[in-house]
TORKOL-4160 file (C-alpha; in steps of 0.2 Angstrom, whole numbers, padded with zeros to 4 digits, m for minus):
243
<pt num="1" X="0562" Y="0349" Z="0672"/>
<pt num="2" X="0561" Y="0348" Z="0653"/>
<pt num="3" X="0576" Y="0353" Z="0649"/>
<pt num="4" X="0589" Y="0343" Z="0646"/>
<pt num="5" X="0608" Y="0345" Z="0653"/>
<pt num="6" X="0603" Y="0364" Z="0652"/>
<pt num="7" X="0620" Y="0366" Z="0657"/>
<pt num="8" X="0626" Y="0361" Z="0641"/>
<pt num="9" X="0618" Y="0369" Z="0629"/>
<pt num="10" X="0627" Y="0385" Z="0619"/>
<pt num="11" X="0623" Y="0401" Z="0624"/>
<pt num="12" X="0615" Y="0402" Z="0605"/>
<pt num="13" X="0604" Y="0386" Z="0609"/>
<pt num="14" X="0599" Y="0396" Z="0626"/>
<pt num="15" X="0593" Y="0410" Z="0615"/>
<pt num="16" X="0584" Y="0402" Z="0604"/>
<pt num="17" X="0573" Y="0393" Z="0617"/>
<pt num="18" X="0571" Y="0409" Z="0626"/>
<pt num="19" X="0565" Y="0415" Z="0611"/>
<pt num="20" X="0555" Y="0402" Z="0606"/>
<pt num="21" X="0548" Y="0403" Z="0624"/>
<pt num="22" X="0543" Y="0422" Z="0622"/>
<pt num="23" X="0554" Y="0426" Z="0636"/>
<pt num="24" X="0556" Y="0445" Z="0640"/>
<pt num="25" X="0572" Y="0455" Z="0633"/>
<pt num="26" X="0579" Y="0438" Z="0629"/>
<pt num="27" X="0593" Y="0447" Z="0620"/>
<pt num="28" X="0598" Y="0457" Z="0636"/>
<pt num="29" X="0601" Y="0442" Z="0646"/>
<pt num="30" X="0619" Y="0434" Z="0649"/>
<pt num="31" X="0622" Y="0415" Z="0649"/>
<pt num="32" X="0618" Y="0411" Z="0665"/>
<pt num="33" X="0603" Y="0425" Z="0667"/>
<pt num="34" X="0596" Y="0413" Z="0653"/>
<pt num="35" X="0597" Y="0399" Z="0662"/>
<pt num="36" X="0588" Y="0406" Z="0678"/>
<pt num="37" X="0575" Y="0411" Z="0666"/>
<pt num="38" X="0574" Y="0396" Z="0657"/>
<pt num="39" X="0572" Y="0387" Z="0673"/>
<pt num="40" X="0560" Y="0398" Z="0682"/>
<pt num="41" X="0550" Y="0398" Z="0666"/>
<pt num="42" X="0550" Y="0379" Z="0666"/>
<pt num="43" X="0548" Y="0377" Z="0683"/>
<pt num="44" X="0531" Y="0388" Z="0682"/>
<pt num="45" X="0527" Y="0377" Z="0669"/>
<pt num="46" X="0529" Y="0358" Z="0681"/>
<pt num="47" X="0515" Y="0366" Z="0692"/>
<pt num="48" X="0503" Y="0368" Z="0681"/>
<pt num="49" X="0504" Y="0352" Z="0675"/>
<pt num="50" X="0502" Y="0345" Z="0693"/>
<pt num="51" X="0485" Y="0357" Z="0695"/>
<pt num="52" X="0478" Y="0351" Z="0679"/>
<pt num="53" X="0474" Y="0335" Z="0670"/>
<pt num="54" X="0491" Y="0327" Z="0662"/>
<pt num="55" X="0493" Y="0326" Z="0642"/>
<pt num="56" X="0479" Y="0342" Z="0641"/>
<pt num="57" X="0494" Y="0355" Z="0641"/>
<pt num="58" X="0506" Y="0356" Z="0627"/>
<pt num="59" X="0525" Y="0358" Z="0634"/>
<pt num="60" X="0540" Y="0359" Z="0620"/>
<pt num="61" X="0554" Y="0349" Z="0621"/>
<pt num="62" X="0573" Y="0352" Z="0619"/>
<pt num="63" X="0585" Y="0343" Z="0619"/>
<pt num="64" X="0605" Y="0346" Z="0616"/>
<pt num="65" X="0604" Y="0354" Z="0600"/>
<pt num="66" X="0596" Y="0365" Z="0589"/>
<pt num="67" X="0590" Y="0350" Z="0578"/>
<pt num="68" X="0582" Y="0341" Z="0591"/>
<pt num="69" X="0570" Y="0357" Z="0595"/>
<pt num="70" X="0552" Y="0350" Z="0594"/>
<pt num="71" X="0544" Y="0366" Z="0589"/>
<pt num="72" X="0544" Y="0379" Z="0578"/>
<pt num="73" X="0561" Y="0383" Z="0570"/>
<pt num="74" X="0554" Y="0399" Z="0557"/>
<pt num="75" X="0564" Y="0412" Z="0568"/>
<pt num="76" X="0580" Y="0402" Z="0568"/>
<pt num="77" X="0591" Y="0411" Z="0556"/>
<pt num="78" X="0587" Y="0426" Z="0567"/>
<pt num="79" X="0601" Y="0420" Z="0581"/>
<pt num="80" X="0619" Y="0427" Z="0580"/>
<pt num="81" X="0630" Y="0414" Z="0574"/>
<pt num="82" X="0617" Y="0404" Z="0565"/>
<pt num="83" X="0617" Y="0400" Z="0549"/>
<pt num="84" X="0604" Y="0392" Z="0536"/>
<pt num="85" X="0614" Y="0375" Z="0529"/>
<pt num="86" X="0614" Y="0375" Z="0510"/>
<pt num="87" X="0601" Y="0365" Z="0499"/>
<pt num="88" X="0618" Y="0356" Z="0491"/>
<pt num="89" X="0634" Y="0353" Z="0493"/>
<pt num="90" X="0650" Y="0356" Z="0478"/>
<pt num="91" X="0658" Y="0337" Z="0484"/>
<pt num="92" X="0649" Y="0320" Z="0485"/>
<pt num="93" X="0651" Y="0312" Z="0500"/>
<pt num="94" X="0647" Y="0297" Z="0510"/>
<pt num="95" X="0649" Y="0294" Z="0529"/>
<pt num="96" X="0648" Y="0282" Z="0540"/>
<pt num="97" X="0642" Y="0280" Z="0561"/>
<pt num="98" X="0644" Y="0266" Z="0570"/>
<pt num="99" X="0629" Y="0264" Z="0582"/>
<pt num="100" X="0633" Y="0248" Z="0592"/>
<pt num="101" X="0642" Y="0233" Z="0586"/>
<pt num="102" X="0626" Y="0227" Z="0575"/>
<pt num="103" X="0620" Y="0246" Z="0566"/>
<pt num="104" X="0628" Y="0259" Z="0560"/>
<pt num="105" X="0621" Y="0274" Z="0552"/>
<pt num="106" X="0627" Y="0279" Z="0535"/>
<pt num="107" X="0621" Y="0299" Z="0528"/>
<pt num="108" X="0626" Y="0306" Z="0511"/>
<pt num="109" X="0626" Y="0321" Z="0499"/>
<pt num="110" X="0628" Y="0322" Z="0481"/>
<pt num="111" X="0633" Y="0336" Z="0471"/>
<pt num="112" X="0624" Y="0344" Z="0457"/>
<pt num="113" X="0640" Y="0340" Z="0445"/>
<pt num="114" X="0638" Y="0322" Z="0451"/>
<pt num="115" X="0617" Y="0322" Z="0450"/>
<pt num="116" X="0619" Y="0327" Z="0434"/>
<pt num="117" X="0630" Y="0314" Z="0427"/>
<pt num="118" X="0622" Y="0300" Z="0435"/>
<pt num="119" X="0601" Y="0304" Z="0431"/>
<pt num="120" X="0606" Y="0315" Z="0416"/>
<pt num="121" X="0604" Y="0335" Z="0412"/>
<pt num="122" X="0583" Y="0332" Z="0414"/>
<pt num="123" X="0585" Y="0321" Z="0430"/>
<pt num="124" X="0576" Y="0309" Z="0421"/>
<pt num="125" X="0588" Y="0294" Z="0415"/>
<pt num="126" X="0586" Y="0276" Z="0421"/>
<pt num="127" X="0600" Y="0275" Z="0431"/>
<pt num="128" X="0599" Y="0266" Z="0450"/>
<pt num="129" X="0608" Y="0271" Z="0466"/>
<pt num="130" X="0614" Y="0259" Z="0479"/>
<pt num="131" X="0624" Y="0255" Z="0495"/>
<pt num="132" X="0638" Y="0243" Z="0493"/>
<pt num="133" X="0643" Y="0238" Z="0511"/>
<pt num="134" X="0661" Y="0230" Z="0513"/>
<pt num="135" X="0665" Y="0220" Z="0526"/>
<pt num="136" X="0684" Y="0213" Z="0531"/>
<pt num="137" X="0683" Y="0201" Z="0544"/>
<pt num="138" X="0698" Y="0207" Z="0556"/>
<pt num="139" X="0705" Y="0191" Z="0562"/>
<pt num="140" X="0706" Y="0181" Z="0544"/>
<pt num="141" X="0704" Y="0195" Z="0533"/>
<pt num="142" X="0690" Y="0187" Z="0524"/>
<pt num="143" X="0681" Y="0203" Z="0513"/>
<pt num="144" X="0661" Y="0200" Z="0510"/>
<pt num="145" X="0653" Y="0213" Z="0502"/>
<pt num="146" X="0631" Y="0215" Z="0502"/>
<pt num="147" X="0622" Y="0228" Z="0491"/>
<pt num="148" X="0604" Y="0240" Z="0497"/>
<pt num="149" X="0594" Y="0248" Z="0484"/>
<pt num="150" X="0590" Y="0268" Z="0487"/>
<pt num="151" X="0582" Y="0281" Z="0481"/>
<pt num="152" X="0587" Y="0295" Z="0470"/>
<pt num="153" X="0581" Y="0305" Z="0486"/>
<pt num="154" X="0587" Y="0296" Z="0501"/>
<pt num="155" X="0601" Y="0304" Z="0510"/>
<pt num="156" X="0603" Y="0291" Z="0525"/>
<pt num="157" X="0601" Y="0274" Z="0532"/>
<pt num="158" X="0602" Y="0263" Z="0544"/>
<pt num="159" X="0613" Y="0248" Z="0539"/>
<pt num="160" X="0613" Y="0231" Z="0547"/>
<pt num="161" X="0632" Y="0224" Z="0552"/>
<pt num="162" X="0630" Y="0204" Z="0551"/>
<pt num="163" X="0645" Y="0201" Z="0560"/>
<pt num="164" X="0653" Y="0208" Z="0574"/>
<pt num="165" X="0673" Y="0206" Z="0576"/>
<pt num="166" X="0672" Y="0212" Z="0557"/>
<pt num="167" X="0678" Y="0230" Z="0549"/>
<pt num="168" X="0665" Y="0240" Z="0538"/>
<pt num="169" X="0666" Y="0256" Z="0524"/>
<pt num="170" X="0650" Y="0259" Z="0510"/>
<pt num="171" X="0652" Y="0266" Z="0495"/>
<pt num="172" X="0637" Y="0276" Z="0487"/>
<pt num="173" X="0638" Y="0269" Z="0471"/>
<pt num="174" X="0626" Y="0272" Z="0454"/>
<pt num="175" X="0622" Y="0260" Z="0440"/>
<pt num="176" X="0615" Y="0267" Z="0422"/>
<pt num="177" X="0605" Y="0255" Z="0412"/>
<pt num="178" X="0618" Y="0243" Z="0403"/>
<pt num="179" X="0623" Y="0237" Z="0420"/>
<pt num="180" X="0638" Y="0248" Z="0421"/>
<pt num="181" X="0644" Y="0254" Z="0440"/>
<pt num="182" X="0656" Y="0266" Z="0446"/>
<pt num="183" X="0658" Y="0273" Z="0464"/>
<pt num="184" X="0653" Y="0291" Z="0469"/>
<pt num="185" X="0661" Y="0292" Z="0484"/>
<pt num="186" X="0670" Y="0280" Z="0500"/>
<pt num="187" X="0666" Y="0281" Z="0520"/>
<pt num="188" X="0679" Y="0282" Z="0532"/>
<pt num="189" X="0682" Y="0263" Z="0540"/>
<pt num="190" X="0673" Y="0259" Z="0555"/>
<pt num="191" X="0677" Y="0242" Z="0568"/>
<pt num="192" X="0668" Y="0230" Z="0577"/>
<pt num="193" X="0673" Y="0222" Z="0588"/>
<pt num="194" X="0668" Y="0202" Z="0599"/>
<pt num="195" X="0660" Y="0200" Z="0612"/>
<pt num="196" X="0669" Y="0193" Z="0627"/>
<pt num="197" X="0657" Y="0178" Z="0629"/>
<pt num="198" X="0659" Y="0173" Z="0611"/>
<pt num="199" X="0675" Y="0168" Z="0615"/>
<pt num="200" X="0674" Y="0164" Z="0633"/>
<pt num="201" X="0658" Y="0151" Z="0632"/>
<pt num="202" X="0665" Y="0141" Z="0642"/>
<pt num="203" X="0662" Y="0148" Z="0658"/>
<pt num="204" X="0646" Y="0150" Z="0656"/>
<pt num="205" X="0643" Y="0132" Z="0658"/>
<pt num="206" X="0656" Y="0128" Z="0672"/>
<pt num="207" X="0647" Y="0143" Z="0685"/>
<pt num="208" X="0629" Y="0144" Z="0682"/>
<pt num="209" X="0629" Y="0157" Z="0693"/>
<pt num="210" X="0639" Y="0169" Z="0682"/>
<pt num="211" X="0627" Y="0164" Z="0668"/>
<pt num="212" X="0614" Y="0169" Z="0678"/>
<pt num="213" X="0622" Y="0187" Z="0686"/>
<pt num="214" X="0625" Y="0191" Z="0667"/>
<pt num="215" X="0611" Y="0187" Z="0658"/>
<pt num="216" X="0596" Y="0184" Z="0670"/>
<pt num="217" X="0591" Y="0205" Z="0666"/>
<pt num="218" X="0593" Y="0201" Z="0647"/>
<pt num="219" X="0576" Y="0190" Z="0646"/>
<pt num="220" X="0559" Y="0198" Z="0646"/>
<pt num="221" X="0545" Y="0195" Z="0659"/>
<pt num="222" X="0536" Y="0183" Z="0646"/>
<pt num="223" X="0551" Y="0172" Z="0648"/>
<pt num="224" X="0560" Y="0178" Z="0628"/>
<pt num="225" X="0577" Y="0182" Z="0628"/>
<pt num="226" X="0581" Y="0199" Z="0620"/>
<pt num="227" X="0581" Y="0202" Z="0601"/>
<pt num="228" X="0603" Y="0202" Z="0603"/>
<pt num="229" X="0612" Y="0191" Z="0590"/>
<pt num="230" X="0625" Y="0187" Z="0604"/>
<pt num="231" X="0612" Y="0180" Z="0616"/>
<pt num="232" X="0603" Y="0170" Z="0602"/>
<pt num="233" X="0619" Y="0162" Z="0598"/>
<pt num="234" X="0624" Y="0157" Z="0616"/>
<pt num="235" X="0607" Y="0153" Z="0621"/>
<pt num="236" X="0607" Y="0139" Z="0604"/>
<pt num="237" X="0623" Y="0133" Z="0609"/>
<pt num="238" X="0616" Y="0130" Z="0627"/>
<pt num="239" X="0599" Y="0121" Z="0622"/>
<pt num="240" X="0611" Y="0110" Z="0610"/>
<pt num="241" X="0623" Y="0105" Z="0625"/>
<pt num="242" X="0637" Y="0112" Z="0616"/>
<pt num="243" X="0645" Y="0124" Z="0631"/>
C-alpha cells in the first residue's frame, strides 16, 4: 500500500486524496467508505506496478498530513474545514524543535509592523538578521551563546546543538548599520539531555562484550563508526587507553 497509517488520517485529509485521486462521488462517502475506496483504488494501483516495468508509472504519495501531499494542492481550499494560511502574521515570533539531542529545528514569522522597522518603509535599509543561539549548560550553569547569519527571507533552520546535557532558546535578532542589536522575538527553552555512556565509560572497558552488544551495529560495513558525536568521543578515549 501507499498509504500511510491510512487509519490516521482526518476525514478532511481522506477527502482530499479522494479528490486528488478523482475518485467517484467522493463527497457522498462516510469515513470509512473513503477508506475502502482509497484502498481498493490503491490496491488496483500495486498490480499494475507488478504487470509493468517499475519506476515507468507515476504513483502519488501521502503521508499524514496535508502538507506532506506530493501532488497537486490547487483544489485544496475546496475542502470543508480548510482554510488558506495567511501571507503574514500581526506578532513576531520565534520557535524552537528539538530533533534529537544534537539538532533542533527553529521556524519564524515577522510581522509587517516589525519588517518595517528593521529594513525600513522601502525594505531597502542595510540592516542584518540573525540567530543568537543560548546555551545553559544544566549541571554548572555555565551560559555560551554562538550567532548564524540569515536572510531577510528565511523563515527556518536547522541549528547544530554542540553539547548535549545542555539547555537551549534562540532569539531572532536584527542589527542596523551602526552595530546596534535588539531582539524581535524569544523561543520557548528546549533540554538535552547525556548520554548514559558518557557517564558510565567505565564499563565499556571492564565487559567488552557489552561494548560490543552496544555498539557493534553502530559501525558501517567499511569498518567507519557513524557520524554520532557520542561514539566519536568514546571511541578517542578508547584508541588513547583512557576507559
Amino acid at each position: 500500500m501507499i498509504l500511510i497509517n491510512i487509519d490516521s488520517l482526518s476525514t478532511t485529509e481522506l477527502q482530499y486524496i479522494a479528490q486528488q485521486e478523482r475518485l467517484e462521488d467522493w463527497q457522498k462517502l462516510d469515513r470509512e467508505e473513503l477508506i475502502d475506496a482509497l484502498e481498493e483504488a490503491f490496491g488496483e494501483q500495486d498490480d499494475e506496478v507488478y504487470s509493468a516495468q517499475k519506476g515507468k508509472i507515476h504513483r502519488n504519495r501521502f503521508c499524514n498530513s496535508l502538507t506532506d501531499y506530493r501532488g497537486d494542492k490547487q483544489n485544496l481550499s475546496d475542502l470543508p474545514g480548510v482554510e488558506p494560511l495567511p501571507e503574514t502574521y500581526l506578532d513576531t515570533s520565534i520557535h524552537l524543535l528539538l530533533r534529537d539531542p544534537q539538532w533542533a529545528y527553529a521556524y519564524w514569522s515577522i510581522s509587517p509592523a516589525s519588517r518595517q522597522m528593521v529594513f525600513g518603509e522601502d525594505g531597502q535599509a542595510p540592516s542584518s538578521l540573525f540567530l543568537r543561539v543560548q546555551e545553559t549548560r544544566i549541571e554548572s550553569g555555565e551560559v555560551l551563546s554562538f550567532d548564524i547569519s540569515v536572510d531577510r527571507e528565511d523563515t527556518q533552520w536547522n541549528i547544530n546543538l554542540p553539547n548535549m546535557g545542555s539547555s537551549y532558546l534562540v532569539d531572532l535578532c536584527w542589527r542596523d548599520r551602526k552595530g546596534n542589536e535588539m531582539s524581535l522575538a524569544q523561543s520557548k527553552r528546549v533540554e538535552t539531555y547525556p548520554a548514559y555512556w558518557q557517564k558510565h565509560s567505565g564499563e565499556l572497558a571492564d565487559n567488552y562484550a557489552s561494548f560490543l552488544s552496544n555498539f557493534a551495529s553502530l559501525v558501517t560495513k567499511e569498518g567507519e563508526i557513524v557520524d554520532n558525536p557520542v561514539i566519536r568521543d568514546l571511541a578517542q578515549q578508547l584508541c588513547k587507553g583512557v576507559l
